[in-house]
C-alpha positions as CSV (number, residue, x, y, z in Angstrom):
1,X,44.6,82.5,143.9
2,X,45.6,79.2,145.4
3,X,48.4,76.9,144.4
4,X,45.2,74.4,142.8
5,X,43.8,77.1,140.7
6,X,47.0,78.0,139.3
7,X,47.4,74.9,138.0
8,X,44.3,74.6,136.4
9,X,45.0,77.9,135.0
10,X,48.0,76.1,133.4
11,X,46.1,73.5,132.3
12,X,43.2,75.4,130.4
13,X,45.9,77.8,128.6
14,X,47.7,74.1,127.7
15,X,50.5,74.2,129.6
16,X,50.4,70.2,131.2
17,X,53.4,70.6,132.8
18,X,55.5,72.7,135.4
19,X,58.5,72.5,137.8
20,X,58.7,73.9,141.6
21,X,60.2,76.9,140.7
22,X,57.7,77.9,138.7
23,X,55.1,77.2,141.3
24,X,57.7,79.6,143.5
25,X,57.8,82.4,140.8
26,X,54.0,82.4,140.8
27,X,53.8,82.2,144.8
28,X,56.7,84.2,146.5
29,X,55.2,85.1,149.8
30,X,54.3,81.1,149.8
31,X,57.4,79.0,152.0
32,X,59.2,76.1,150.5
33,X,57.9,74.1,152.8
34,X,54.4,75.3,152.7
35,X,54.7,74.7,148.5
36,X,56.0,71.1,149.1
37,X,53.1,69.9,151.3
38,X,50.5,71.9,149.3
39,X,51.9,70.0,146.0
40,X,52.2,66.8,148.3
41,X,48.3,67.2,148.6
42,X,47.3,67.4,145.3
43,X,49.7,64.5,144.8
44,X,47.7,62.4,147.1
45,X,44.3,63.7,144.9
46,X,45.5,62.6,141.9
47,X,45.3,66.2,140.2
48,X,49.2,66.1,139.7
49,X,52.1,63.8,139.3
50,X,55.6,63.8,140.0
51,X,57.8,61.9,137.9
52,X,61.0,63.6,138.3
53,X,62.0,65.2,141.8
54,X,60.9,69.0,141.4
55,X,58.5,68.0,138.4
56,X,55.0,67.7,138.0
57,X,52.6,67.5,135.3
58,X,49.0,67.1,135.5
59,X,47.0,64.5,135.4
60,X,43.9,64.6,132.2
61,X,41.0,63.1,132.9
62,X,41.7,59.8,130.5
63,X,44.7,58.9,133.2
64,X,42.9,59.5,136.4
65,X,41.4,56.5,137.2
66,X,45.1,55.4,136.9
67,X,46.5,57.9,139.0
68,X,49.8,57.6,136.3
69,X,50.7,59.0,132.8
70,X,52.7,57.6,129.8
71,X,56.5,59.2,129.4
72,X,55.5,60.2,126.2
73,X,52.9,62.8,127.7
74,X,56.1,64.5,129.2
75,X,59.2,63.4,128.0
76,X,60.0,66.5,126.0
77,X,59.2,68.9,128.8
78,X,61.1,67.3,131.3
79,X,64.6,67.1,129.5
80,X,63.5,70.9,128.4
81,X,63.5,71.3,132.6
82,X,66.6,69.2,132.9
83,X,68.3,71.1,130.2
84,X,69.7,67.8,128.5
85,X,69.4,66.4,125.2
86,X,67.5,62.9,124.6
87,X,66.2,60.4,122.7
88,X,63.5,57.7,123.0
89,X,66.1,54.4,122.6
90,X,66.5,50.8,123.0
91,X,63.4,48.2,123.1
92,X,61.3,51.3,123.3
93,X,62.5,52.8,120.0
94,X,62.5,49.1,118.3
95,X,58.7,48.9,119.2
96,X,58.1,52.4,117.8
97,X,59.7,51.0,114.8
98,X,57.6,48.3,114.6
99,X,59.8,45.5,116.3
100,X,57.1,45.0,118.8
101,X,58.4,40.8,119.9
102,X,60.2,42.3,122.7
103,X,58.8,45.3,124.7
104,X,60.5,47.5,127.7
105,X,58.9,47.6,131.2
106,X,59.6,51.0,131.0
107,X,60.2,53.3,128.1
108,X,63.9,53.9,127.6
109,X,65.6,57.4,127.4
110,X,69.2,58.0,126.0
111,X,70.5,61.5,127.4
112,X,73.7,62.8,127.8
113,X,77.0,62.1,130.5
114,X,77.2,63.1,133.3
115,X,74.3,61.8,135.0
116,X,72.0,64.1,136.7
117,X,72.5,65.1,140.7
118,X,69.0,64.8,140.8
119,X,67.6,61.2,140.8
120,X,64.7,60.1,139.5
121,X,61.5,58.8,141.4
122,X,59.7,57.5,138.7
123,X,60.2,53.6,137.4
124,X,58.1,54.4,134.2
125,X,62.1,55.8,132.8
126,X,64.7,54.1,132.1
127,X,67.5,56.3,131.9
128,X,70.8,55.4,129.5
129,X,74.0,57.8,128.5
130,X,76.6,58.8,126.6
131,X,78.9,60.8,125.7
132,X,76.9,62.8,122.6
133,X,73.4,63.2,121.4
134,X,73.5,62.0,117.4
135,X,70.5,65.2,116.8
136,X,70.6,64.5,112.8
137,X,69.8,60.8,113.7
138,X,66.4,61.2,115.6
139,X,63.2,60.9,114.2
140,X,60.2,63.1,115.7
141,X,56.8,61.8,116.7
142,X,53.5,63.9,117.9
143,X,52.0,63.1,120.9
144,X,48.9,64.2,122.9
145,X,51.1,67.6,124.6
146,X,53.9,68.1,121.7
147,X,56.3,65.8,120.5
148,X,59.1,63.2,121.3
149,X,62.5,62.5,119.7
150,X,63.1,58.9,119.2
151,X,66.4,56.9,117.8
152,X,66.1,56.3,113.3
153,X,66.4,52.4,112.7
154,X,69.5,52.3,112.0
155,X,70.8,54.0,115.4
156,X,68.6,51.3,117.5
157,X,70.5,48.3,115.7
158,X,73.9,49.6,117.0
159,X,72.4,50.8,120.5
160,X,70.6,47.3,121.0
161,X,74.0,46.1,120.4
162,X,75.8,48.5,122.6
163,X,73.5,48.4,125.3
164,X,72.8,44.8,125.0
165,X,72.8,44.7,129.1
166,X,70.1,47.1,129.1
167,X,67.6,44.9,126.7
168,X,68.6,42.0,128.2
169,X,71.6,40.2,126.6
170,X,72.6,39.7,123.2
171,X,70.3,37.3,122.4
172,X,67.2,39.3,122.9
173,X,68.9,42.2,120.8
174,X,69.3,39.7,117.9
175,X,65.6,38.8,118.6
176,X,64.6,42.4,118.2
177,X,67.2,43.5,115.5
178,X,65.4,40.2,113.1
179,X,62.4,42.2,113.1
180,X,64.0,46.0,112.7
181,X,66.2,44.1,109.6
182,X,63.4,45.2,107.1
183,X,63.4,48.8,108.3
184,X,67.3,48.8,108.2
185,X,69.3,51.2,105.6
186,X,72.7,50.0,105.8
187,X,74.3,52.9,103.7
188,X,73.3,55.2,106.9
189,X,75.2,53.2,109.0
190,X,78.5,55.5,107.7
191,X,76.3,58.6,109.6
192,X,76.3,56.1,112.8
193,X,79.7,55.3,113.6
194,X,81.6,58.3,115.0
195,X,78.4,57.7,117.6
196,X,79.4,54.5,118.7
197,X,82.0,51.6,119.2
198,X,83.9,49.6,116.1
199,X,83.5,47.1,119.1
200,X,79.8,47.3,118.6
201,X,79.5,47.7,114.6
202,X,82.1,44.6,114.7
203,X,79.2,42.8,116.8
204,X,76.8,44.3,114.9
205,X,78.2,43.0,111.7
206,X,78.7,39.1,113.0
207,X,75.2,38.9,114.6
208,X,73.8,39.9,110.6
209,X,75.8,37.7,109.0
210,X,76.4,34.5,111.3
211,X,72.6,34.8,113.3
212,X,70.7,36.4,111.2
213,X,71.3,35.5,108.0
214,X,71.7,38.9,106.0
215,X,75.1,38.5,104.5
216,X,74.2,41.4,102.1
217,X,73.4,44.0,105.1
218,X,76.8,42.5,106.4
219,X,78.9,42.2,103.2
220,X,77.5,46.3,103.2
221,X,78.4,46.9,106.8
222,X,81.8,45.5,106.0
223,X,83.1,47.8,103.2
224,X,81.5,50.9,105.5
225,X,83.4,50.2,108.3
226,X,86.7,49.2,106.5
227,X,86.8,52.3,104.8
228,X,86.9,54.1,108.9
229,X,88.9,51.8,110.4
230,X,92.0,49.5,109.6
231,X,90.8,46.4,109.0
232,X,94.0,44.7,110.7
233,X,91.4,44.0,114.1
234,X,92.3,42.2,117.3
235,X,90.5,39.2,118.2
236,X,87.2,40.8,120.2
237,X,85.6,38.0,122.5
238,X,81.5,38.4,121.6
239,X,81.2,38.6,125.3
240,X,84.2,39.6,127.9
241,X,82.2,38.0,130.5
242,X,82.8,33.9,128.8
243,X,85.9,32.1,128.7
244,X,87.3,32.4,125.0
245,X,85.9,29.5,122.6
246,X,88.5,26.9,121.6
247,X,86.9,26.2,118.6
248,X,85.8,29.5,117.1
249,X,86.7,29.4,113.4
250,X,88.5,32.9,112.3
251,X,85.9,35.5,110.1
252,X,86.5,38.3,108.6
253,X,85.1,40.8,111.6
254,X,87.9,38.7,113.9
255,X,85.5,38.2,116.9
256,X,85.5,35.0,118.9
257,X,82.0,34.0,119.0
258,X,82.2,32.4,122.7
259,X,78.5,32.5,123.4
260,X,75.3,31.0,122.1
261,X,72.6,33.0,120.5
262,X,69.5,31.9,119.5
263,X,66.3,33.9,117.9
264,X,63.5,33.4,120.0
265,X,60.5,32.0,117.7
266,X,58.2,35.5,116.6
């Protein structure tokens, strides 16, 4: 059996995806070197992809014209390879939530610190960490091999604000987080918190209430995070890279709104 019918023997029994090791298992009088350029090959045919280093996943018939495949096709099977939690985040989740204004280039993945040794080749992901996977805060979606973990509403409001370097500034989160408003449950937001920053639910709280005009979300917000932090806060500048505002009237999340934001017209 060669390396080309092995894989299509995958393919019929469903299995869309596979790693070099396996290919190794299957083929051990075969040299590394003499996998590599045979997998190089079929690479170059367009039978097989490689969107991690030591990953590969076949390419069906509707993508091979395209010669590239969607990250939702193997998303789940490559953090099953890296052995690493995930979750679809960011702009990506906000679209899959129906916040569709603003859309990713590529489709964002939240994973776990520290990052992996092995770097990615592929600039369909874009990859985001921290410290801890929130698994009771993920929502599951089918796709066309198996599923796909993805951030709940309420965890893309506070990573849009977290991240807000990653999306593109503040004022493209508050863009995206005016349309995920109506799929927002505040009272979640207590299930949030130990995932993230009081930096970034005080942020979170100001853009609702002073930009986007839900005083009830942020009135709700408030008495949520009062009751897990003190409320005696430091002044927090809205962005550490502006000079602090010499007019910035005191409110009650004590943040120094040095920076314009503006909602881009949906």
């Amino acid at each position: 059996m060669t390396i080309r019918e092995w894989i299509r023997n995958r393919e019929i029994r469903g299995q869309a995806t596979f790693c070099i090791a396996d290919v190794a298992n299957a083929f051990p009088s075969f040299s590394d070197d003499g996998i590599r350029i045979e997998l190089a090959r079929l690479i170059k045919g367009r039978l097989i992809m490689s969107p991690y280093r030591g990953f590969y996943v076949v390419i069906p018939p509707q993508y091979a014209l395209k010669g590239n495949i969607p990250p939702s096709y193997y998303i789940d099977q490559l953090m099953v390879v890296l052995g690493k939690p995930y979750y679809v985040c960011l702009l990506t989740a906000a679209a899959m939530h129906g916040a569709t204004h603003q859309r990713a280039m590529s489709t964002q993945v939240m994973t776990v610190l520290p990052r992996s040794r092995v770097s990615d080749r592929n600039r369909s992901l874009d990859w985001n960490y921290r410290s801890e996977i929130p698994s009771g805060l993920l929502y599951k979606i089918n796709t066309e091999t198996g599923t796909m973990l993805y951030s709940c509403p309420e965890l893309t409001a506070v990573d849009l604000v977290q991240y807000a370097s990653k999306v593109g500034g503040y004022q493209r989160a508050a863009t995206v987080l005016s349309e995920l408003c109506e799929r927002l449950d505040i009272a979640k937001m207590k299930d949030v918190i130990p995932y993230t920053t009081m930096s970034s639910i005080r942020r979170l709280g100001f853009m609702l209430e002073f930009v986007l005009d839900e005083k009830g979300m942020s009135d709700e917000l408030y008495t949520i995070a009062a009751t897990k932090k003190k409320r005696v806060w430091n002044t927090l500048l809205f962005s550490n890279s502006h000079a602090k505002s010499e007019y910035c009237q005191s409110n009650r999340w004590n943040i120094d709104f040095n920076i314009d934001i503006e909602i881009d017209e949906l």
